[in-house]
C-alpha positions in Angstrom: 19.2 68.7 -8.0 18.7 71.4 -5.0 19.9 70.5 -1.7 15.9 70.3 -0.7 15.3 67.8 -3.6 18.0 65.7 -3.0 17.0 65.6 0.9 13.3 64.7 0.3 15.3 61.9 -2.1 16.8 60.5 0.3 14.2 60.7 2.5 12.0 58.8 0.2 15.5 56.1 -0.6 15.1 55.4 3.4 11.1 55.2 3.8 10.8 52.8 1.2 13.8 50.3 2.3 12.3 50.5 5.7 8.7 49.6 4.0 10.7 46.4 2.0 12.8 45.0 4.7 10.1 45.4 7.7 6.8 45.0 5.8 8.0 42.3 3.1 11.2 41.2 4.1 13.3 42.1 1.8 16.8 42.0 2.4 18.9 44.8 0.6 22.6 43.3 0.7 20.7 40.9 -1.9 21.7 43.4 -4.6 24.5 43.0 -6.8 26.1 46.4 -5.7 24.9 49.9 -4.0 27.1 52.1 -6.0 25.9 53.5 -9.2 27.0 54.3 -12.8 30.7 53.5 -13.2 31.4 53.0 -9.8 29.3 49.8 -9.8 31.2 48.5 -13.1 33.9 47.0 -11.4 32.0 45.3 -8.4 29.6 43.7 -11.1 32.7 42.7 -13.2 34.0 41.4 -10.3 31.0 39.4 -9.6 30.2 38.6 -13.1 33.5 36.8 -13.6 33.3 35.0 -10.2 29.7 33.5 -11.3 32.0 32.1 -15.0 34.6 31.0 -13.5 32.7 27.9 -12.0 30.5 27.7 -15.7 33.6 27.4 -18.0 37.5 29.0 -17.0 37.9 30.2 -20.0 35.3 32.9 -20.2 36.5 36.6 -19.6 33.5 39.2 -18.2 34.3 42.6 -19.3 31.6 45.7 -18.2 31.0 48.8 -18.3 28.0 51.3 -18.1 26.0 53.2 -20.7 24.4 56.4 -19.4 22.6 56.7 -22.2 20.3 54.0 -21.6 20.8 53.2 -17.9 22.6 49.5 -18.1 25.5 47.6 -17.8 27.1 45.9 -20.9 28.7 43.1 -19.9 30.9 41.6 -22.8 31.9 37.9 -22.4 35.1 36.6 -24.1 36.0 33.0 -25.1 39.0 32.9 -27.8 37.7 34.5 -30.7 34.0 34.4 -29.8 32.3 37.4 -27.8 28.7 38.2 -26.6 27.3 41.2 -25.8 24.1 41.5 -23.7 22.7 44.1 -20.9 21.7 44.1 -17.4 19.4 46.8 -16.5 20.0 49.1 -14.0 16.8 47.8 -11.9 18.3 44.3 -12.6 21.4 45.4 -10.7 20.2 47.4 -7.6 16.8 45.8 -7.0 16.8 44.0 -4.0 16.5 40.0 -4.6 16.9 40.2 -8.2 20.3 38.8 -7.9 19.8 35.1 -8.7 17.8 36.1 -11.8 21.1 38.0 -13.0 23.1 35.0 -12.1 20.7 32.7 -14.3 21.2 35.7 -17.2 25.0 35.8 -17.0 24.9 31.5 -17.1 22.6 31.2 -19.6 24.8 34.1 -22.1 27.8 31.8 -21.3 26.0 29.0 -22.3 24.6 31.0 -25.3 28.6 31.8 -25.8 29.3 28.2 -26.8 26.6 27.9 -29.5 28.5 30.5 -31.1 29.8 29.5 -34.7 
């Protein structure tokens, strides 16, 4: 990405934020994270296992992110049962959209019991 591209990005990055929190009230520290790619992995992990902790102590949250398809895997861990699921990436930096991950991440724990 040119430095003109990546200027005009950022431009566009600000415009819109300033159309969502003035115009609809949006508020962007609702997102999970504002890094990207790896960087975000550990802050969701970080999340991830604060939002278990409270649903069942024995579940371990493990993520990472796959460039290939733009989402976070986020493996959950209970003694010899594991689930795999995904988060998108518009799941993770969309402002507001974090209390419909937190229902996602409860409702795989939950999915984690049924496990036989």
């Amino acid at each position: 990405m040119s430095l003109l591209e990546r200027s005009n990005h950022a431009n566009s990055v600000r415009l819109r934020e300033y159309f969502f929190t003035s115009k609809l009230g949006i508020d962007f520290s609702s997102m999970l994270t504002a890094k990207r790619g790896n960087a975000a992995s550990p802050e969701i992990e970080e999340w991830a296992n604060r939002v278990a902790r409270p649903v069942d102590e024995a579940v371990r949250v493990q993520v990472y992110f796959d460039a290939d398809s733009s989402t976070y895997v986020l493996r959950l861990a209970k003694a010899a049962r594991v689930l795999i699921f995904r988060l998108s990436e518009t799941q993770v930096h969309t402002a507001g959209r974090e209390a419909e991950c937190e229902r996602t991440l409860q409702r795989k724990i939950k999915d984690l019991w049924n496990l036989i």
